[in-house]
C-alpha positions as CSV (number, residue, x, y, z in Angstrom):
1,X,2.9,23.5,9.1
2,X,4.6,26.2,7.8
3,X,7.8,27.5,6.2
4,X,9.9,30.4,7.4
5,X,9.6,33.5,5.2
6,X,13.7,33.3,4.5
7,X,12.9,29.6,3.5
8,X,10.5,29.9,1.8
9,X,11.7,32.0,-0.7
10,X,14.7,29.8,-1.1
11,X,12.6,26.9,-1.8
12,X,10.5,28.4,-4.0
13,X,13.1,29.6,-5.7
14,X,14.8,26.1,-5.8
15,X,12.4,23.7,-5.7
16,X,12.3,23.3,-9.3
17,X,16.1,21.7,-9.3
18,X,15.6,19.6,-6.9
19,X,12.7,18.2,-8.1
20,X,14.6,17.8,-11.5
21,X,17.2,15.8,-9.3
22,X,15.0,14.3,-7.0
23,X,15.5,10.5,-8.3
24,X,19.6,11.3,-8.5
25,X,19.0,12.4,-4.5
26,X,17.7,9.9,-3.3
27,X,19.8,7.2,-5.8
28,X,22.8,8.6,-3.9
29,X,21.0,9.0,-0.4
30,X,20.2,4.8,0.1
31,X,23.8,3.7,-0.3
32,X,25.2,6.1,1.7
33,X,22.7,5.2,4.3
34,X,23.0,1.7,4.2
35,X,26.6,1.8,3.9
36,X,26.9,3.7,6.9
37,X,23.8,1.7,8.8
38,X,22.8,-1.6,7.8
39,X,20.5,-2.4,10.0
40,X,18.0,-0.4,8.7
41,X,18.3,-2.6,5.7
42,X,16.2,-5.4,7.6
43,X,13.4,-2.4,7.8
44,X,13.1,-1.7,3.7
45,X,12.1,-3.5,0.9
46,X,15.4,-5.3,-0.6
47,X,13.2,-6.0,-3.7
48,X,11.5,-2.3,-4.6
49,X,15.3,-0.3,-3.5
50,X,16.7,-3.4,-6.6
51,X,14.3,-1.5,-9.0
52,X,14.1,1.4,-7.6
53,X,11.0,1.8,-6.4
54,X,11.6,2.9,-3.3
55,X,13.7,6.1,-4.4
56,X,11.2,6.9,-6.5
57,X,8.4,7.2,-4.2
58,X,10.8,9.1,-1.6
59,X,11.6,11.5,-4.2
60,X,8.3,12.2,-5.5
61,X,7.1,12.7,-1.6
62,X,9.3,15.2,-0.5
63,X,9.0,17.4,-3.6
64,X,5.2,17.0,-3.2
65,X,5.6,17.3,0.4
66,X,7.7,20.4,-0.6
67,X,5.2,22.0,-3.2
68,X,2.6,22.0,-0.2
69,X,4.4,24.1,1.9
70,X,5.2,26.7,-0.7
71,X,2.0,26.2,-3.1
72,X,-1.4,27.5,-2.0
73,X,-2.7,25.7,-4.7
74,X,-1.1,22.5,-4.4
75,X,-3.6,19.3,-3.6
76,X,-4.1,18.5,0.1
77,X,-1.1,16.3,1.0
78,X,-2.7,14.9,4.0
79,X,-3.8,11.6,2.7
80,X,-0.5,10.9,1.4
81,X,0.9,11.8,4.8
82,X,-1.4,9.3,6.7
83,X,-0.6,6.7,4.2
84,X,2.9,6.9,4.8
85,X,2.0,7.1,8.3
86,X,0.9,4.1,7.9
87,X,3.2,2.1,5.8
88,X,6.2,3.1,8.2
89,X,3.7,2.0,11.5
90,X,3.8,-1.6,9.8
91,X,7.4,-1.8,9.2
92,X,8.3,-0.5,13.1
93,X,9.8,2.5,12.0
94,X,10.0,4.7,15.0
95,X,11.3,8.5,15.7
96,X,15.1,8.4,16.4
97,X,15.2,6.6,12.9
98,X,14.3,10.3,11.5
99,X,17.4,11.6,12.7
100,X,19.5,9.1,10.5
101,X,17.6,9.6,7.1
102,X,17.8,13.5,7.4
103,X,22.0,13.5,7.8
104,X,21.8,11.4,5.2
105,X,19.1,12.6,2.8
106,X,20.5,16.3,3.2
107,X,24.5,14.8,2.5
108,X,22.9,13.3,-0.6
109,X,21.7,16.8,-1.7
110,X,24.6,18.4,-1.5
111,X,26.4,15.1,-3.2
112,X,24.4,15.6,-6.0
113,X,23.8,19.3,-6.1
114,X,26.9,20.9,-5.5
115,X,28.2,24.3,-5.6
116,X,24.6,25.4,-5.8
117,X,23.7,24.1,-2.2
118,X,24.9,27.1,-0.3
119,X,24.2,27.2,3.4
120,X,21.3,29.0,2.9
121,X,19.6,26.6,0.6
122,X,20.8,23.8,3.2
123,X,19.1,25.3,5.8
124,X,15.8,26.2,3.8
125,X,15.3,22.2,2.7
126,X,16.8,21.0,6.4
127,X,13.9,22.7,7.3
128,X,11.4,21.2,5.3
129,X,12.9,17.8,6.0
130,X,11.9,18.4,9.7
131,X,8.4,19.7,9.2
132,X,7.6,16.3,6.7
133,X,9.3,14.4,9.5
134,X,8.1,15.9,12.6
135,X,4.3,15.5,10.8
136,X,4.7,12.0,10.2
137,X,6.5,11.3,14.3
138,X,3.3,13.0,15.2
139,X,1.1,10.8,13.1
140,X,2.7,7.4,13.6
141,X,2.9,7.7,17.4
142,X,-0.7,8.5,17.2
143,X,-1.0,4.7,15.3
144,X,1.4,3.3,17.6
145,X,-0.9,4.7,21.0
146,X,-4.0,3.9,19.1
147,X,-2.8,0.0,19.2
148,X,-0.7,-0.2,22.6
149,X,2.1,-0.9,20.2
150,X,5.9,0.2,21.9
151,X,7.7,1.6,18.6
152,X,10.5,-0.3,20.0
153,X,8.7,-4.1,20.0
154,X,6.4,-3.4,16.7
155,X,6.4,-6.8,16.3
156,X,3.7,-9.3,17.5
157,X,4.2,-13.0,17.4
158,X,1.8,-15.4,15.6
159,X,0.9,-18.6,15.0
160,X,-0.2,-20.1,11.2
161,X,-3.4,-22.3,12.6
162,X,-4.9,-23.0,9.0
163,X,-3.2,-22.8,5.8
164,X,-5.8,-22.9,2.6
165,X,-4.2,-23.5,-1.1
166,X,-6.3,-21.2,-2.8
167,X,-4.1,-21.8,-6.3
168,X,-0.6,-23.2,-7.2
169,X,1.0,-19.6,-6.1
170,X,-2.1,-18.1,-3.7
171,X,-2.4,-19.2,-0.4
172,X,-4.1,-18.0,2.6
173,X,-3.1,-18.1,6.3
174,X,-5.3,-17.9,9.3
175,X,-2.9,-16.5,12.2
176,X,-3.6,-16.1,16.0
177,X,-1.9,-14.1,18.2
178,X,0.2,-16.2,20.6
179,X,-0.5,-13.4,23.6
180,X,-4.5,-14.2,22.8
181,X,-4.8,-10.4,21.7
182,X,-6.2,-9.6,18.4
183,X,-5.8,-6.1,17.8
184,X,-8.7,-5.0,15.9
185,X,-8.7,-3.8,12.7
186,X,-11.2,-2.1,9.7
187,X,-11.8,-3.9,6.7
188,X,-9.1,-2.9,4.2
189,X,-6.4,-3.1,6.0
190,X,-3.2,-4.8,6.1
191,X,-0.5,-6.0,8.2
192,X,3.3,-6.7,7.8
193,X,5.1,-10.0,8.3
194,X,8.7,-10.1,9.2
195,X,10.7,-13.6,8.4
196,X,14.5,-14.4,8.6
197,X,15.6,-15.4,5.4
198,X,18.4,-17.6,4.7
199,X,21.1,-15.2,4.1
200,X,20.7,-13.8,7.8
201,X,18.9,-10.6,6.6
202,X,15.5,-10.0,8.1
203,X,12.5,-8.8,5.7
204,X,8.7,-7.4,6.1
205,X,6.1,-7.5,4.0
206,X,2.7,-5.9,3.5
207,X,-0.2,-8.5,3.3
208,X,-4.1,-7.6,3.0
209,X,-6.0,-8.7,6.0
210,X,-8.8,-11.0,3.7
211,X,-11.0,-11.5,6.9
212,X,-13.4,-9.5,8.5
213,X,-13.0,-7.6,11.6
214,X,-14.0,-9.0,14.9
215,X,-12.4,-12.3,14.4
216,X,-10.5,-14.1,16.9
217,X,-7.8,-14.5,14.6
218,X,-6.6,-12.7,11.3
219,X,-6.3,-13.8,7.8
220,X,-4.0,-13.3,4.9
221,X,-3.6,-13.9,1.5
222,X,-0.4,-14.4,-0.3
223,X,0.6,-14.8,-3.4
224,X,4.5,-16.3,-4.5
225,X,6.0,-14.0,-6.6
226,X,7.6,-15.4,-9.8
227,X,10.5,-13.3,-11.1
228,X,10.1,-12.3,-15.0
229,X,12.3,-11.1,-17.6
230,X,15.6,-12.3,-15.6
231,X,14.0,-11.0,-12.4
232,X,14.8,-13.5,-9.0
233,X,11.2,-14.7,-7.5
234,X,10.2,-13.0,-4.5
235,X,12.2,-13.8,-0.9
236,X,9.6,-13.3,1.8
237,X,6.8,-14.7,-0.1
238,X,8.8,-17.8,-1.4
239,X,9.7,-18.0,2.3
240,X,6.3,-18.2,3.3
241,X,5.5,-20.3,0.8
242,X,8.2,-23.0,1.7
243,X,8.1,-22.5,5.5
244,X,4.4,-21.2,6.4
245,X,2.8,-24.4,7.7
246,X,0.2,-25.0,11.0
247,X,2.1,-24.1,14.0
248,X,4.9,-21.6,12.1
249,X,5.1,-18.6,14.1
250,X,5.5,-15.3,12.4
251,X,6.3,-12.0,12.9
252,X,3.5,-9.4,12.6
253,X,2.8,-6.0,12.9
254,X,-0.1,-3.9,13.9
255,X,-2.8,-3.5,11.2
256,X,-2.4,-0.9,9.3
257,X,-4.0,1.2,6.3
258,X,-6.2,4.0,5.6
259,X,-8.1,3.1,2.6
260,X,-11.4,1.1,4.6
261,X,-14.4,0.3,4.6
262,X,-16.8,3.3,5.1
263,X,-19.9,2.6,7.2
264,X,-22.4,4.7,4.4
265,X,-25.1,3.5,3.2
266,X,-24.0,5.2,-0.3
267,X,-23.5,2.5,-3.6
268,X,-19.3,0.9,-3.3
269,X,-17.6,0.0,-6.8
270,X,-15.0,-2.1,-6.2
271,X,-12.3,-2.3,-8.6
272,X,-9.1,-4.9,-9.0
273,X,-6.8,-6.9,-10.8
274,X,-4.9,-10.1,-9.8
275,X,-3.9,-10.5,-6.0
276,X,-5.5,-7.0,-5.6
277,X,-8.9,-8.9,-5.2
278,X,-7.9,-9.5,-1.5
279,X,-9.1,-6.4,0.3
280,X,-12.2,-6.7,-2.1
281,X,-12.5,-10.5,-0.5
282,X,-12.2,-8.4,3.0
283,X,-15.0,-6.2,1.9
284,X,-17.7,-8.3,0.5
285,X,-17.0,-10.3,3.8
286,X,-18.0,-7.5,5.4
287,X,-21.1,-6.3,3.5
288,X,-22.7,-9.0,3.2
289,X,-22.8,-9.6,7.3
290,X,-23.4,-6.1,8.6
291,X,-25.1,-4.7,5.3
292,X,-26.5,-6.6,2.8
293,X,-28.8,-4.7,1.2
294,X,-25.6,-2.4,0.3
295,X,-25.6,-1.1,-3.4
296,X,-22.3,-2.5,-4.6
297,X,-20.3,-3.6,-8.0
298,X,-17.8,-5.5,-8.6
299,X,-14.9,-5.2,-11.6
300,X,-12.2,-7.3,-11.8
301,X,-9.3,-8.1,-14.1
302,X,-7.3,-11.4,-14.1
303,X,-5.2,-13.6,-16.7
304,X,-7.8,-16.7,-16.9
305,X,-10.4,-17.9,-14.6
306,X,-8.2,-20.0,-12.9
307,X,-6.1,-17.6,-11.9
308,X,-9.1,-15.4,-10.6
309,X,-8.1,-16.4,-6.5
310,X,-10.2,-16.5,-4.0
311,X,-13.3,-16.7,-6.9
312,X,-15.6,-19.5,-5.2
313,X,-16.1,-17.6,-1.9
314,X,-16.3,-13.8,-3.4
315,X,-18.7,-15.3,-5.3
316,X,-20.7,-16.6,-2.3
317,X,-20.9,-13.1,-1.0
318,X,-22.1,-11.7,-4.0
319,X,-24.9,-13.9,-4.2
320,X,-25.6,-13.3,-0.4
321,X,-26.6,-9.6,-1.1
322,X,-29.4,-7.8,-2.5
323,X,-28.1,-5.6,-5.0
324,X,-24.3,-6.8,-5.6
325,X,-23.7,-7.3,-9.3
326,X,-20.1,-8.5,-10.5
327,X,-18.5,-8.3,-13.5
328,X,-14.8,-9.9,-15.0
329,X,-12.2,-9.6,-17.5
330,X,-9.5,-11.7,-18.6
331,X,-7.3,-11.8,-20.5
332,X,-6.9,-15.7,-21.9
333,X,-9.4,-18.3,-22.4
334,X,-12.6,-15.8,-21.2
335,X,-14.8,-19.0,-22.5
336,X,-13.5,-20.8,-19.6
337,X,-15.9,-18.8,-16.6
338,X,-18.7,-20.4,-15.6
339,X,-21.6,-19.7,-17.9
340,X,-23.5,-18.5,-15.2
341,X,-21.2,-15.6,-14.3
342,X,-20.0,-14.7,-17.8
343,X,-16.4,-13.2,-18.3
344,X,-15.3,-10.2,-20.9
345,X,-12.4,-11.1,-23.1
346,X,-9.1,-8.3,-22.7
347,X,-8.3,-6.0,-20.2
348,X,-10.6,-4.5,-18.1
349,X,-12.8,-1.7,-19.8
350,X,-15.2,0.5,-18.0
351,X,-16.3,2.9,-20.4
352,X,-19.3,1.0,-20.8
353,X,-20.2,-0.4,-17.3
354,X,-23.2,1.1,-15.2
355,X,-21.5,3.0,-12.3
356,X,-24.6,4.5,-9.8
357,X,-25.2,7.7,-8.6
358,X,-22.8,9.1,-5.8
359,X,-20.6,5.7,-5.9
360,X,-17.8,5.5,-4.0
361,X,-14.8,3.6,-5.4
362,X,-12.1,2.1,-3.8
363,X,-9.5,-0.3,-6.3
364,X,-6.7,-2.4,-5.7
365,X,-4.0,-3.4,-8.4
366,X,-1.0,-2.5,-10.3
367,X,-0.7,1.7,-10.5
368,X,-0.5,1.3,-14.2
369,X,-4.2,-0.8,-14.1
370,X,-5.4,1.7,-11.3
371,X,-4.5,5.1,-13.2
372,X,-6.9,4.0,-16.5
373,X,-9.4,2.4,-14.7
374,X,-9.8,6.0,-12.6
375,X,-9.4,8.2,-16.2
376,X,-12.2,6.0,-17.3
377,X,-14.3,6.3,-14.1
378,X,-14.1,10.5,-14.0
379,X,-15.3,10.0,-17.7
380,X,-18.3,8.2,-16.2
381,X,-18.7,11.1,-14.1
382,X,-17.1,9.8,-11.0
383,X,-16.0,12.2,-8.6
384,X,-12.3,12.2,-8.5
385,X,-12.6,12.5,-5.0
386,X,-15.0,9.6,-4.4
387,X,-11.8,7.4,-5.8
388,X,-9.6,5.5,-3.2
389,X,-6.9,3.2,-3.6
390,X,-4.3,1.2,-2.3
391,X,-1.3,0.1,-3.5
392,X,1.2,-2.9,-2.0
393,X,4.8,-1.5,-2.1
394,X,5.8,1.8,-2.7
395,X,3.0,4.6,-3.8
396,X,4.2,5.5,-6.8
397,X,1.1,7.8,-7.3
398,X,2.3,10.3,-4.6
399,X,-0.4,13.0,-6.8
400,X,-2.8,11.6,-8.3
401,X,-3.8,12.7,-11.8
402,X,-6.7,15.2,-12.7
C-alpha cells in the first residue's frame, strides 16, 4: 500500500491537524451517518458510541493508519489491521458498507475542518480512506472464505443447550449450531451474539469462546454488566441474562480473533483481571489436553475471591500440568482464598514475580490494567514484542506504548 507522491505530500503536510481533530471528526461523522442510515445502528455498539469509545478508536486508527503510509518509521500497522479485520468479520460488516462510512467520514472532515480542506487535501485523505478500506475488504473477505461465511447471512443460528451460573452476574452458555456445523475455531477466540432487544433495535456482542477447540458445541461466558456512577446496566448482556435459557436460540457469528493460542513449546504468562480470565479459561483448557508439560504462569487480578469466576475449574487445570504455577490479587478480603492457593492483597503487581526466559505473554483486561501490567513486564525484560493482548470493545490501544 502506498500513497501517491501529490498525496502524500499533502498528508504529510496535514496530517498533524487532523490528527489534532481526529475525535471532533469522527464526533461529527456518527450522527451524520446514523441520521442518514440507521440501520447500521443495529451493526455498532449503542453502549461504546454513548461514551465515546467507538469514535475514539476510529480516530486513533485512521491517523495511525495514516502515519503508516507516510512514516517509514512508523510501527507495523498490520496487527491492528487484522484485528479490525476481525472485529468487523464478527459484527457482519461486509464491503458495500465501505462506501457509506467514506461519504460520510470525508463530509465530516470537511464539517469540522473547513476552509482548510481544499480539493486537494480532499482528494489526498479520500485516498487514504480507500487504501485503509480496500486493505481491510481484502482482509475480511479472506475471514469470511476461510469460514464459508456469505457476508450477507453472517449470522448463524444457535441453540443454549446448558446454561451454568458460574456467580450472581457470570454465566456460561454451551451453544450448538442448529445446522450441526461447528465452525472451528483457535483457542482465544471469540464470537459475536446478536439479540433483539425490547425497543426493536438489534445488538451484537463480542463473547470469549471459554471452550476448547474441537468441541461439538461452543461455549461462552458472560458477565451482566451493572451500570456505575449513573451509567444504565448493560442491554445485550442483561438480555441474555433474562432470556438465555436451554433451548433459546441465538444469533452468532463466525469465530473470530487473532490473539491465540500458539502451538510453541516456549514458557506462556498469562495475564488478567475480572471477566478477562475467560480466554485464559480457554487456554489452560487447551494446555493441559494437548500439552501439559507446557511452562506456563498464571496472574490474575479480581475484587474478592468470590468474584474470581470460573476459579474451581481453572484451578483444576492448573493442577493437571507439570509446570503451571498461578498466582492472584485482589483487592478486598485477600484472607478469604483458599489457604492452599494464597492470594496478594491490592492490585496486581508484577515487579516482583518470576517471568521465564523467552515467555510469551498474552493478557486480557481493562486497557488501563493491560498498559501497567506490560510497563512492568518490559521492566522484567520482556520483549515488547512477545506481549499480546485482547481487548472486548473498542481497541483503544491502536499503538501500543514503548
Amino acid at each position: 500500500m502506498k500513497l501517491s507522491t501529490e498525496s502524500e505530500a499533502v498528508v504529510a503536510a496535514t496530517a498533524g491537524v487532523v490528527a489534532e481533530h481526529a475525535e471532533a471528526i469522527t464526533g461529527v461523522f456518527y450522527p451524520d451517518m446514523f441520521a442518514a442510515r440507521p440501520e447500521l445502528l443495529d451493526v455498532f455498539n449503542r453502549a461504546n458510541q454513548a461514551v465515546g469509545e467507538q469514535p475514539k478508536a476510529l480516530a486513533a486508527s485512521v491517523v495511525a493508519f495514516a502515519v503508516h503510509l507516510i512514516d517509514p518509521d512508523a510501527p507495523d500497522f498490520g496487527p491492528v489491521l487484522r484485528r479490525i479485520a476481525h472485529k468487523h468479520v464478527s459484527l457482519g460488516i461486509h464491503a458495500a458498507q465501505y462506501t457509506i462510512v467514506g461519504h460520510h467520514l470525508l463530509k465530516a472532515v470537511k464539517t469540522v475542518l473547513g476552509e482548510a480542506v481544499t480539493p486537494e487535501v480532499a482528494a489526498a485523505w479520500d485516498e487514504v480512506y480507500w487504501l485503509f478500506a480496500t486493505a481491510l475488504i481484502a482482509e475480511e473477505a479472506r475471514l469470511y472464505a476461510g469460514h464459508g461465511t456469505d457476508p450477507a447471512h453472517p449470522w448463524r443460528p444457535h441453540r443454549v443447550a446448558e446454561r451454568v451460573e458460574e456467580s450472581e452476574d457470570v454465566f456460561s452458555l454451551v451453544l450448538v449450531p442448529l445446522d450441526g456445523e461447528v465452525l472451528p475455531h483457535r483457542t482465544g477466540q471469540y464470537v459475536a451474539i446478536a439479540v433483539d432487544l425490547p425497543d426493536g433495535t438489534r445488538q451484537p456482542r463480542q463473547y470469549t469462546i471459554s471452550s476448547g477447540p474441537g468441541n461439538d458445541s461452543l461455549r461462552v461466558t458472560v458477565k451482566r454488566m451493572r451500570g456505575t456512577d449513573g451509567a444504565p446496566d448493560g442491554q445485550v448482556s442483561g438480555w441474555l441474562h433474562e432470556h438465555a435459557v436451554p433451548g433459546a436460540v441465538l444469533d452468532v457469528s463466525q469465530p473470530c480473533g487473532d490473539v491465540v493460542l500458539d502451538e510453541s513449546e516456549v514458557p506462556l504468562v498469562l495475564v488478567s483481571a475480572g471477566i478477562g480470565i475467560t480466554p485464559v479459561l480457554a487456554i489452560m483448557a487447551d494446555l493441559s489436553r494437548r500439552q501439559p508439560a507446557r511452562t506456563v504462569r498464571l496472574f490474575h487480578a479480581d475484587r474478592s475471591h468470590d468474584d474470581h469466576t470460573l476459579y474451581v475449574e481453572l484451578r483444576r487445570r492448573v493442577l493437571a500440568m507439570a509446570d503451571a504455577r498461578a498466582q492472584n490479587w485482589y483487592e478486598e478480603r485477600a484472607d478469604s482464598a483458599p489457604t492452599l492457593h494464597p492470594a496478594r492483597a491490592g492490585r496486581m503487581d508484577l515487579s516482583d514475580v518470576e517471568i521465564p526466559e523467552q515467555a510469551q505473554v498474552v493478557m486480557c483486561g481493562p486497557i488501563p490494567f493491560m498498559q501497567e501490567a506490560r510497563r512492568t513486564l518490559i521492566g522484567q525484560g520482556v520483549q515488547s514484542g512477545n506481549i499480546h493482548y485482547e481487548v472486548f470493545g473498542p481497541d483503544l490501544w491502536v499503538q501500543q506504548p514503548a
